[in-house]
C-alpha positions as CSV (number, residue, x, y, z in Angstrom):
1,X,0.8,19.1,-10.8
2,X,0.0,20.9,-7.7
3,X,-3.2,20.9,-5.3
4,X,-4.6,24.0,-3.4
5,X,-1.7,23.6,-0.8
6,X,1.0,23.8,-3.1
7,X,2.2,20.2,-2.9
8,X,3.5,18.4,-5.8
9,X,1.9,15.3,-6.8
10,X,4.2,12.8,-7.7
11,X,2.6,9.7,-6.9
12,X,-0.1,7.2,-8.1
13,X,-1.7,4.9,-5.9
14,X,-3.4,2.8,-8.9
15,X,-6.0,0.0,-7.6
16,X,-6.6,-3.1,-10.0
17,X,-9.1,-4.8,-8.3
18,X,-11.0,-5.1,-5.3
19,X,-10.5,-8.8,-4.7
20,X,-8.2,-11.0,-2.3
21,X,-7.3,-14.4,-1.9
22,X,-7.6,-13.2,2.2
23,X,-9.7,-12.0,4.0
24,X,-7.5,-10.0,6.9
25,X,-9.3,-9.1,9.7
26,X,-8.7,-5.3,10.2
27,X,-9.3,-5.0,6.0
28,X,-12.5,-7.0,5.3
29,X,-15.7,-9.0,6.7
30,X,-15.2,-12.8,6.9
31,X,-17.5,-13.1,3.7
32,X,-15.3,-10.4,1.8
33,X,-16.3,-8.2,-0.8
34,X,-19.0,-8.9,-3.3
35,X,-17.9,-9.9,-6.4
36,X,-18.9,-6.9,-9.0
37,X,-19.6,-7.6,-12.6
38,X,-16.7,-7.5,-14.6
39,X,-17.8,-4.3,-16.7
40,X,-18.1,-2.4,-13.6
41,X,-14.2,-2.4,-13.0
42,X,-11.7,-0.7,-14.9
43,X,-10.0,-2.8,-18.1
44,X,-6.3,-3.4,-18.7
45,X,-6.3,-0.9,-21.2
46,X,-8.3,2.0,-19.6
47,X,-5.9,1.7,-16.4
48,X,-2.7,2.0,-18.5
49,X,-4.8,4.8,-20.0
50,X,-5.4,6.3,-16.9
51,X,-1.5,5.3,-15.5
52,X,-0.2,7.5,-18.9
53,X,-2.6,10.4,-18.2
54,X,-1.4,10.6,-14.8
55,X,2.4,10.4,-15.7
56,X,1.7,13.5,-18.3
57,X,0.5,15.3,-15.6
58,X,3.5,15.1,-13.4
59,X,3.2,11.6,-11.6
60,X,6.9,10.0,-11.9
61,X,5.5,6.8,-9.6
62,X,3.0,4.7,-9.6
63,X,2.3,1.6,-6.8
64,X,0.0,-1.3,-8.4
65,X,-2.1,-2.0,-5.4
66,X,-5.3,-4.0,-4.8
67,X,-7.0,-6.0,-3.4
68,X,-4.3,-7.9,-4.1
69,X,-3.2,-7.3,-7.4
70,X,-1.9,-10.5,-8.2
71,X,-5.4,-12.0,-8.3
72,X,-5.7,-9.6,-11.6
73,X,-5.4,-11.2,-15.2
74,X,-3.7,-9.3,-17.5
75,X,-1.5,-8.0,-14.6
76,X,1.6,-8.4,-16.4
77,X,0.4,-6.6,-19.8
78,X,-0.3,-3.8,-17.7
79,X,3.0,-3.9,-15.6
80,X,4.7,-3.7,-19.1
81,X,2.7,-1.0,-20.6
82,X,3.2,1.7,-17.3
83,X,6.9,0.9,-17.6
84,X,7.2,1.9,-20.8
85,X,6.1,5.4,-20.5
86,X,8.1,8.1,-20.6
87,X,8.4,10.2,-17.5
88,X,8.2,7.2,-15.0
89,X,10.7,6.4,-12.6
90,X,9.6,4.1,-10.4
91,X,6.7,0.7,-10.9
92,X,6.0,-0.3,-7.5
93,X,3.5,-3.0,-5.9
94,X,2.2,-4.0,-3.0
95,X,1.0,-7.5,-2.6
96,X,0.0,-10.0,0.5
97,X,2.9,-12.2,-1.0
98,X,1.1,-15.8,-1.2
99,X,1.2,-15.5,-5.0
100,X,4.5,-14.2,-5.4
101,X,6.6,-17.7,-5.4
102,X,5.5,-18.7,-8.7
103,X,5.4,-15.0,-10.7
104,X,8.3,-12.8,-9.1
105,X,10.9,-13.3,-12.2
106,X,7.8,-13.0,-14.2
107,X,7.3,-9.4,-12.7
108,X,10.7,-8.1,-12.8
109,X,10.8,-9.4,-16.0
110,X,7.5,-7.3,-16.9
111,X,9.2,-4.1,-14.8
112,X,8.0,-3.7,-11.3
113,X,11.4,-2.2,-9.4
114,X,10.3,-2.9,-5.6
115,X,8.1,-5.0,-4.1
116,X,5.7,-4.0,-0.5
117,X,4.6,-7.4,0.8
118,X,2.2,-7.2,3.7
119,X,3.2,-9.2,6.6
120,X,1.5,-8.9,9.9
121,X,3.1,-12.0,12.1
122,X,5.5,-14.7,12.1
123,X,3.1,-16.9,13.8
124,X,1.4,-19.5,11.6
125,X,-1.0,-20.1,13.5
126,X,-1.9,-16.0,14.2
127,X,-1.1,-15.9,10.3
128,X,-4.0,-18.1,10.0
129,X,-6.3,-16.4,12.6
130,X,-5.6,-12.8,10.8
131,X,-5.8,-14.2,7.2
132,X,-8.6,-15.8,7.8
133,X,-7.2,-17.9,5.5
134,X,-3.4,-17.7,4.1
135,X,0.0,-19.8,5.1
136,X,2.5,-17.8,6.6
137,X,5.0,-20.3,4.5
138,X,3.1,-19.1,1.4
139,X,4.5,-15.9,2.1
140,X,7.8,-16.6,3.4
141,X,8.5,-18.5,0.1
142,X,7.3,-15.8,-2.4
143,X,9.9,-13.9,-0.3
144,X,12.3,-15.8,-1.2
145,X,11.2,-15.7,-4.4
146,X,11.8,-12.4,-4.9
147,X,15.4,-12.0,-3.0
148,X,16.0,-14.6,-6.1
149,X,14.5,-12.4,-8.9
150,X,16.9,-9.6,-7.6
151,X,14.2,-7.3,-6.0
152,X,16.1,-4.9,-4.0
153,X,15.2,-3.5,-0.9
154,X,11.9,-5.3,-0.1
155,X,9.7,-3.5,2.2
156,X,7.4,-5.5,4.8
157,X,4.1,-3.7,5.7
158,X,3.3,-4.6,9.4
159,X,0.2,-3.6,10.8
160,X,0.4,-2.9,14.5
161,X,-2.1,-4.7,16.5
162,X,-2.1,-4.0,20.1
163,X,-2.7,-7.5,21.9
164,X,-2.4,-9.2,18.4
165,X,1.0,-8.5,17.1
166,X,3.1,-6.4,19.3
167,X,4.9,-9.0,21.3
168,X,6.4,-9.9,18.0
169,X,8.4,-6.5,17.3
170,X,11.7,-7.3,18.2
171,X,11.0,-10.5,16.1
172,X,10.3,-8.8,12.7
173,X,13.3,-6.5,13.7
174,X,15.6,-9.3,13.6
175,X,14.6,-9.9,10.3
176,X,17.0,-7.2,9.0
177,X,20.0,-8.6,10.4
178,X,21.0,-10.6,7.0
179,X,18.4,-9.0,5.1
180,X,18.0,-5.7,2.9
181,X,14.7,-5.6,4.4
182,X,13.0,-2.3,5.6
183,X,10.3,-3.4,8.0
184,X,7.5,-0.8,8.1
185,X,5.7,-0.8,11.0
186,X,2.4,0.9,10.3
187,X,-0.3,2.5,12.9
188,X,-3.8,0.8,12.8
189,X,-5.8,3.6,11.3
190,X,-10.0,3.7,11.9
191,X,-11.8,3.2,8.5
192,X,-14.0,0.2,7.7
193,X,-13.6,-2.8,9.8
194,X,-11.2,-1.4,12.2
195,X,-13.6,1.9,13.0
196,X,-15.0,-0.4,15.8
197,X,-11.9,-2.2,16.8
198,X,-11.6,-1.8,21.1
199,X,-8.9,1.2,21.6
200,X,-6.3,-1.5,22.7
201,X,-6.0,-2.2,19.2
202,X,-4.5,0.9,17.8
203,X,-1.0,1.1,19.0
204,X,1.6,4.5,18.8
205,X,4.8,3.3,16.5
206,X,6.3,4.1,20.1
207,X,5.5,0.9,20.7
208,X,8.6,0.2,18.7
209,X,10.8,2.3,20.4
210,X,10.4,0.6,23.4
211,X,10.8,-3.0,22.4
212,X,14.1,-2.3,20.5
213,X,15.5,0.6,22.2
214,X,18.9,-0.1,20.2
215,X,17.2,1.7,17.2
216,X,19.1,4.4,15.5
217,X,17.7,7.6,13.6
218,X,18.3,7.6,9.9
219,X,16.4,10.4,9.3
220,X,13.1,10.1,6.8
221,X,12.2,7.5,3.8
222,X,8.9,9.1,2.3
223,X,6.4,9.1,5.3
224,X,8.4,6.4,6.9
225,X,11.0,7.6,10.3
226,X,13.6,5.2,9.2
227,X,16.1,3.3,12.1
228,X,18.3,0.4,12.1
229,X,20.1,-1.8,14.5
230,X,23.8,-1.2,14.8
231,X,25.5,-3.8,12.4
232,X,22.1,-4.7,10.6
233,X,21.8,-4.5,6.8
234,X,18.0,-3.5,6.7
235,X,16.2,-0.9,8.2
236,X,13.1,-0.1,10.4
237,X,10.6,2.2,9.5
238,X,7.7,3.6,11.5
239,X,4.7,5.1,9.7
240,X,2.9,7.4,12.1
241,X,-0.5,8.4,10.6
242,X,-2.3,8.6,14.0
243,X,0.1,9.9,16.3
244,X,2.5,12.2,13.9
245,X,0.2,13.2,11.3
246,X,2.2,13.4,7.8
247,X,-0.2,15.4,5.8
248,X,1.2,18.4,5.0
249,X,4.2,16.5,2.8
250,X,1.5,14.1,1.2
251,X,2.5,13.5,-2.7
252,X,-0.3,10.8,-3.6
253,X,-3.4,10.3,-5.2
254,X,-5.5,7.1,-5.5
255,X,-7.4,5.6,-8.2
256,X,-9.9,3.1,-7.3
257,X,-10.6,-0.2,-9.5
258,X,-13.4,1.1,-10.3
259,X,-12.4,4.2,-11.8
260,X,-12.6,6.9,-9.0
261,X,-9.8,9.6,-8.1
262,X,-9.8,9.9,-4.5
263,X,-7.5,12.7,-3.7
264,X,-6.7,11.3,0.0
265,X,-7.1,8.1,1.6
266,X,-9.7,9.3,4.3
267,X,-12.1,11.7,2.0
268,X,-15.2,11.0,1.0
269,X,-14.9,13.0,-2.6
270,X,-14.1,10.6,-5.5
271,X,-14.0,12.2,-8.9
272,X,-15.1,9.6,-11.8
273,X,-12.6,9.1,-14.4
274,X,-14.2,5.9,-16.8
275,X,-15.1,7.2,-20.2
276,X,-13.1,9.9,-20.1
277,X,-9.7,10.4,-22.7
278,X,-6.8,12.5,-23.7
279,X,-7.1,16.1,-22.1
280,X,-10.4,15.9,-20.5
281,X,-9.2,12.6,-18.7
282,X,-5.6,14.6,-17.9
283,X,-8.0,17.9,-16.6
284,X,-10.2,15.6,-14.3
285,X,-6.9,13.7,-12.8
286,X,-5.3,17.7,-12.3
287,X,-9.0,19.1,-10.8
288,X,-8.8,15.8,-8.9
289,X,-5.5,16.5,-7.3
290,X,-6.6,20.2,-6.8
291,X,-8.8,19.0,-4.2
292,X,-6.6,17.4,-2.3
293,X,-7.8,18.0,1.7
294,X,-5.0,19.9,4.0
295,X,-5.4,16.8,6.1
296,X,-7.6,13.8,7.8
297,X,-9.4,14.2,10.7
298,X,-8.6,10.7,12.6
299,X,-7.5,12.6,15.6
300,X,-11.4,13.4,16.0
301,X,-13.0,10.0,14.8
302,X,-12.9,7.7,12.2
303,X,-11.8,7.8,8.2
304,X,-14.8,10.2,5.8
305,X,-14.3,7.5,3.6
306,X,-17.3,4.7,3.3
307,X,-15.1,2.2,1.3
308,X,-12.7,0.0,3.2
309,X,-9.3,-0.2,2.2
310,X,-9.2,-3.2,-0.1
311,X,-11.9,-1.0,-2.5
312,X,-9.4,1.9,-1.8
313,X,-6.2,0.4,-2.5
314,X,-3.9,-0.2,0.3
């Protein structure tokens, strides 16, 4: 499956729900997002429907993404139904990691292969202040949780936050020493909440760079520059979309919880899938990756999309 530019599109960004036990500052409003009736989001069964459509069409990964997705019932059932099709190679989520402690064996069990866990401090009490309302330790436990399950490689999503997070670099950093962590530090993109966010807060991965000079080149993970610390067992990855704009390698559509294709992050088109089945449901996920954009236009304001990214899927 190719778009207009002649990339191959390999990758599902599949959203089960809109909710979230937090409410993180640079995602939501304090009050969160209104709960929508149940019929309004897509089933269990139409989003394996929808994950086995897109796998036909060329898709060999998909990422379970939210909200947080552990909020969903009937997670599981769906986790084992996309790993059972044929053509997929990798079952990925990404999760905020305060439900993990109690449900990681459950989830390797069920077939997820890697976990993201989004992890913005180390602070408790800035944990707190971000949240709005989660426990670092929360966290830190369903961590452990999943080193235990045998989840290899677990990548932690960090947000930079100038004049929130970024004395804290060379912290998260260390946490690859004994770990086979990647640390991902992400640029602050501006969409939703963060569209009026003081320029202060949106930080170059450079940042990085100059906190932990000692980094090394590994060359490229994905859209991720990958580095590690001489003698480290994890890595450091820096996710550039601001400054070093990755477009033109893009592999990924989204689906919304909802039942929209959104063929890039930042565009406003959405292409409704609900209802639809078989071929006409594998035509509208190919027409949807046809109009994939060439590329965002952050450099020259903030995200086309209206929806914030906990209705997109992070």
């Amino acid at each position: 499956m190719q778009d207009s530019y002649h990339r191959t599109i390999r990758y599902l960004r599949l959203s089960v729900t809109e909710l979230c036990n937090y409410r993180c500052q640079y995602c939501m409003t304090e009050d969160g997002v209104p709960k929508r009736a149940h019929g309004d989001m897509l089933s269990i069964e139409e989003l394996a429907e929808i994950g086995a459509a897109a796998v036909r069409c060329g898709v060999t990964k998909i990422r379970l993404t939210g909200g947080e997705p552990l909020v969903r019932r009937g997670i599981l059932t769906l986790i084992e139904r996309l790993r059972a099709l044929d053509g997929l190679r990798e079952l990925t989520m990404t999760t905020n990691g305060s439900l993990l402690e109690n449900v990681a064996i459950d989830l390797k069990k069920a077939g997820v292969d890697r976990l993201n866990v989004s992890l913005d401090t180390l602070s408790p009490s800035r944990f707190r202040e971000l949240s709005r309302r989660g426990e670092l330790a929360d966290v830190l436990r369903g961590l452990e949780a999943a080193n235990a399950a045998g989840f290899p490689h677990t990548k932690l999503n960090t947000v930079l936050l100038g004049g929130v997070n970024d004395g804290e670099i060379a912290d998260f950093v260390a946490l690859t020493k004994d770990n086979d962590y990647s640390v991902r530090f992400i640029e602050l993109m501006p969409m939703g909440v963060c569209a009026s966010f003081p320029k202060e807060r949106f930080l170059s991965a450079d940042a990085v760079l100059a906190a932990v000079p000692e980094l090394t080149p590994l060359g490229n993970d994905g859209v991720a520059e990958l580095y590690r610390m001489p003698g480290y067992r994890g890595t450091v990855g820096l996710i550039r979309p601001m400054s070093r704009c990755f477009c033109a390698d893009c592999d990924r559509i989204r689906i919304t919880a909802d039942g929209m294709l959104k063929p890039c992050l930042h565009a406003a088109a959405e292409l409704p899938l609900r209802g639809l089945h078989g071929v006409d449901l594998e035509n509208a996920i190919r027409k949807g990756a046809s109009i994939k954009p060439a590329r965002h236009h952050l450099s020259s304001g903030s995200s086309d999309t209206a929806r914030s990214m906990n209705e997109i899927g992070g």
